[in-house]
N, C-alpha and C positions, 0 to 999 in steps of 0.2 A: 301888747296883748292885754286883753282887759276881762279880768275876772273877778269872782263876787268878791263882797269888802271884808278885810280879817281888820283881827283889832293886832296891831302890833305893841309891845311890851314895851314901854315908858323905858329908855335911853338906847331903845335901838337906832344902827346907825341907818342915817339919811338915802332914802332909795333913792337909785337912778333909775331913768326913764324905762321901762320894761320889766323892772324888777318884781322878783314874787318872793312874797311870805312863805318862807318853807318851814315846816314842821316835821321833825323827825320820829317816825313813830317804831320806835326798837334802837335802844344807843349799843345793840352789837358791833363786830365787828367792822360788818359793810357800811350799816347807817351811821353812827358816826364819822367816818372816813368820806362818805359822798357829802353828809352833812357840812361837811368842814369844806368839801369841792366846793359846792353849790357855794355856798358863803364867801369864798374868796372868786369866785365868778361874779360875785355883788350880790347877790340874793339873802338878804338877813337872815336867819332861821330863828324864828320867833318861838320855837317851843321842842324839847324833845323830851320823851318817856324813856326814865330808867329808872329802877326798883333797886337790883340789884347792885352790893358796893361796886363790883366790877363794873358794871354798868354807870354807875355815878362817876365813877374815877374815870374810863372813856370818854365821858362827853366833858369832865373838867377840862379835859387833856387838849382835847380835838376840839369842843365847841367852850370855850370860855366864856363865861357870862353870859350862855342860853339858859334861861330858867325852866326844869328840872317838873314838869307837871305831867297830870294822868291825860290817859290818853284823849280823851273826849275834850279834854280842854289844849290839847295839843290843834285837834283835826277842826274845834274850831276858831281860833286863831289863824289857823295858814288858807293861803292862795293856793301851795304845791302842799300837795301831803307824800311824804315818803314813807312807805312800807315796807322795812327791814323784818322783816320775822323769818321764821322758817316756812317750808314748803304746804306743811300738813297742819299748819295754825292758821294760813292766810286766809282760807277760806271762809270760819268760825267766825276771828274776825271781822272781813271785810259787811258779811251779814248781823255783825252784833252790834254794829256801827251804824247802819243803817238803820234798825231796829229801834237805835236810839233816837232816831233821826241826827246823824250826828252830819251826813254829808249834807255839803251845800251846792247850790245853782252855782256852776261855773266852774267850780273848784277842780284842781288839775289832782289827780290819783296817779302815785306812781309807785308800781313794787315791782322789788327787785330778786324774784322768785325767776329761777332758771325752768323751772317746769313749765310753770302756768304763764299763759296768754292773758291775756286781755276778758275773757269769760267771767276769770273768779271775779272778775271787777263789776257785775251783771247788777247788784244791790244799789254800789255807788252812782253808777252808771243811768239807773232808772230813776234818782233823784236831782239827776241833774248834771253829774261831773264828768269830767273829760278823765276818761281810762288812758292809762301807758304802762306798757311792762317792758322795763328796759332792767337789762341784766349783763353785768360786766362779767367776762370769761378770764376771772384770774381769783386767786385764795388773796386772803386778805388776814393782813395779823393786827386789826384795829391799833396800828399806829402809827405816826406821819411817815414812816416809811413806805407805806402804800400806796401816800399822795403823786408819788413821782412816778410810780408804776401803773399810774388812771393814765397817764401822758400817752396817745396810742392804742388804750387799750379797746380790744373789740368789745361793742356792747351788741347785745342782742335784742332787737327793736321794734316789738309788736303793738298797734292802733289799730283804728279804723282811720280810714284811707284819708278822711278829712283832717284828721289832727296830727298824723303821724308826723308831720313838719314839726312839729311840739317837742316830741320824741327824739328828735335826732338834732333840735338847734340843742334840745339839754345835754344830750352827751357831746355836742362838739364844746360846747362851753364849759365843759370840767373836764376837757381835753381828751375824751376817748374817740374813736372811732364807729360812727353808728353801720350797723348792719341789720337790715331788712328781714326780718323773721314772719311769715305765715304761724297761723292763730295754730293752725293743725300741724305744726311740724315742730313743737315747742317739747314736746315729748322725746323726740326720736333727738333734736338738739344736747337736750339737756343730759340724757342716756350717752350721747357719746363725748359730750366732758366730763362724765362723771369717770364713765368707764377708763378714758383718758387716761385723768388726774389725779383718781383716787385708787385707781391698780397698779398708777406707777410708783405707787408710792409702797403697795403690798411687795408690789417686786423688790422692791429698793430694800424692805423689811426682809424680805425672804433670802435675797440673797448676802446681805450683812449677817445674816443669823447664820448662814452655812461659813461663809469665812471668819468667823470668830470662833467658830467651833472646828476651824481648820487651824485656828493657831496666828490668826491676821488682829493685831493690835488695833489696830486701825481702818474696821473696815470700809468706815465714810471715804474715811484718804484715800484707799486703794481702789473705790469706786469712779470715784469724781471724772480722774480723764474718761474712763474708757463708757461710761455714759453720759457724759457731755457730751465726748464726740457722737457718739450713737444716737444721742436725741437732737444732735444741731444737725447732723444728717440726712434724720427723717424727717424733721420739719421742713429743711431747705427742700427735698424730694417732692414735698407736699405743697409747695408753691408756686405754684408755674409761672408767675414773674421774676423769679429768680432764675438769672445765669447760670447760676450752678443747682438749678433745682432737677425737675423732673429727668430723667435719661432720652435717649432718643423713641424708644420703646413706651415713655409714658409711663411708668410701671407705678408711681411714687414713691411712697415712704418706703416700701418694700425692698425698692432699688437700693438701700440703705443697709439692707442686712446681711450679718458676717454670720463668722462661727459653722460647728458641725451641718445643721440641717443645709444650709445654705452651699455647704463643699460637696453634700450626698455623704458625708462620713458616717454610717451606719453605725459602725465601729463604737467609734466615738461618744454616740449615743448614750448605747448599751451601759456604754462604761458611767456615764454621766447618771442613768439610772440605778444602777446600784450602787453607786456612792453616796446620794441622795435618797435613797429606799435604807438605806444602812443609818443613815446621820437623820433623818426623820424618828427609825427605831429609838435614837438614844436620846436624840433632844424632843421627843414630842412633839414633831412639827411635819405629819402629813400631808399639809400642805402644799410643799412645797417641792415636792415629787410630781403629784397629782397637778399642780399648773405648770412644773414644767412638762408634764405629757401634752397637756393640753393647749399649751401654747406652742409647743412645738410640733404639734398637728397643724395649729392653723397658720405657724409659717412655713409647713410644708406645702400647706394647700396653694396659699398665695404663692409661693415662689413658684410653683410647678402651672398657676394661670398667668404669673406673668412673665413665661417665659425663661425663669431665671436658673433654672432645675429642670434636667432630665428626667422624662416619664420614668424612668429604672430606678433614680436616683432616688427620685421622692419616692417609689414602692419601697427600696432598703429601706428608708428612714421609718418610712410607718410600720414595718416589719418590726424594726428594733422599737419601735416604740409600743406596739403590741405585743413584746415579749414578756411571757411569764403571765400570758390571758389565755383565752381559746378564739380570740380573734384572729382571722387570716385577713391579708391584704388581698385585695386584683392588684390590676396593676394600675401604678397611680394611686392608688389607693382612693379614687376620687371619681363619687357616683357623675357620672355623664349627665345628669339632671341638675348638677349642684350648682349652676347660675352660675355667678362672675366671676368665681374661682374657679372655673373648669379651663381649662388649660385650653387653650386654641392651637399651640404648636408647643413642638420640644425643643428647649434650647442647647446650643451647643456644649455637653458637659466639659470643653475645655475652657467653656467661659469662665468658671465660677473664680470666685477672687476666693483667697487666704486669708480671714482673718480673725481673730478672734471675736409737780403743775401738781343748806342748808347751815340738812345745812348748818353746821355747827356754827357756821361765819353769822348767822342771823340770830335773833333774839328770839326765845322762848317764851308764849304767852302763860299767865297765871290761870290760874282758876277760872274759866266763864268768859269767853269776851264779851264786851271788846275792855277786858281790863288789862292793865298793864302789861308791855313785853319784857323779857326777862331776858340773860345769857342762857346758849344754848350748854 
């Protein structure tokens, strides 16, 4: 592949045939760590910007003997320019760069922003360069511990139609798994790993904070089995090449859920909210009453559309979950209009079983781009 000419840095090592000058622009957590991919896929990376000691000490760490320069003289040095920043700097950026006239004829643009497509890249793009927004679907703790976890991982892989082969030979070649992303579905993407990944992490909070104030020493320890199992569950549910994935029903992840709502235990509930309305009172944590209402609303809704919950059963539970408001339930509790969680049949109630993963990972730009990216 043949793109415009970088100057490469006096003892970098001897490129093989296809190789491209990478430049990393933001030594956060992601960039340095794909920094360090791309480079051990044969690719030199001739320059990376970091300000920040944290930032200095990453790229000593990850990228050894790349020298350490501002951005402008990063983007023009390289063939590939990689774009580690946050979500709401890329754009600033990408047009401050331009401005300078910093992009070149040819030059390959890649950022790794889970929001944005291919658009914010509209600057680089009308000087010349080949746009890619490839986005790995995993957190990142900027240290070679992540290298092993790129092995596999899903990228998320937006071009225009001609280049997109660009896009997906890179991520096979620092060993992820590329996936085909539409320019306009990068939103609605990004929205649901955030929601993912970063509520399950509110949960995990929320619920360690109630058993530690139940008297649990340990309450990571006494999480760990019972959701692992619960999250190796719903993902296998959520696979449909898996043997043991979806149920005969289809249902997914869903088919994965235990506990009160799941049994119709009304009961149960009730009990669970005031014990939680009561330990909120004393530790200050409202929270965590109000999202279990609320998520136990919308796994009554899902259980009761896929079949998994009797029309009665899901009305007790929103009863109980509407106690102590002036809301009443119908039955079902669930408007006829509500779309793909509207129940198409009742399942049999003696079915029900018994039982009880920015962007901080990206660099922060300074004052004014396109100058230096920072830790977030």
């Amino acid at each position: 592949m043949s793109v415009g000419p970088a100057d490469v840095a006096p003892g970098a090592p001897e490129r093989r045939p296809g190789r491209l000058g990478v430049g990393i622009v933001g030594a956060g957590r992601v960039g340095a760590v794909l920094g360090n991919a791309l480079r051990a896929a044969g690719h030199p990376v001739v320059g990376v910007s970091a300000v920040s000691q944290a930032s200095r000490d990453r790229a000593e760490a990850l990228l050894p003997g790349v020298p350490v320069l501002e951005v402008q003289e990063v983007v023009r040095r390289a063939e590939l320019v990689v774009l580690a920043v946050p979500d709401d700097a890329l754009a600033d950026l990408v047009r401050g760069l331009a401005e300078t006239g910093a992009w070149q004829l040819g030059q390959i643009v890649v950022h790794t922003s889970g929001r944005h497509g291919t658009d914010v890249l509209t600057p680089a793009r009308a000087a010349g360069a080949i746009p890619l927004a490839l986005h790995p679907a995993m957190t990142f703790t900027g240290t070679s511990l992540d290298l092993a976890r790129l092995i596999g991982c899903p990228f998320a892989v937006t071009a225009p139609a001609a280049v997109l082969p660009i896009g997906q030979a890179l991520v096979v070649e620092i060993g992820g798994e590329p996936t085909v992303l539409d320019e306009d579905a990068r939103g609605l993407y990004h929205a649901a790993l955030a929601h993912g990944a970063n509520h399950l992490v509110v949960l995990v909070a929320q619920a360690a904070q109630a058993l530690a104030a139940a008297g649990v020493d340990d309450p990571g320890r006494m999480l760990t089995p019972l959701l692992e199992a619960a999250l190796d569950g719903a993902l296998r549910a959520e696979s449909p090449g898996d043997v043991l994935g979806r149920d005969a029903r289809g249902s997914g992840a869903i088919a994965a859920l235990t506990g009160p709502v799941r049994r119709g235990d009304a009961g149960t509930v009730v009990e669970h909210l005031a014990v939680l309305d009561a330990f909120a009172a004393v530790e200050g944590a409202p929270d965590v009453p109000a999202a279990y209402r609320t998520l136990a609303r919308a796994a009554d809704a899902r259980a009761l559309a896929a079949g998994l919950l009797s029309a009665d059963a899901a009305a007790r539970v929103l009863d109980a979950l509407a106690s102590g408001t002036s809301q009443s339930s119908p039955v079902a509790g669930i408007d006829p209009d509500a779309g793909s969680l509207q129940s198409e049949h009742s399942a049999d109630p003696g079915s029900a079983h018994d039982d009880a993963r920015g962007d901080e990972q990206h660099d922060d730009p300074q004052d004014g781009p396109p100058g230096p990216q920072e830790d977030a």
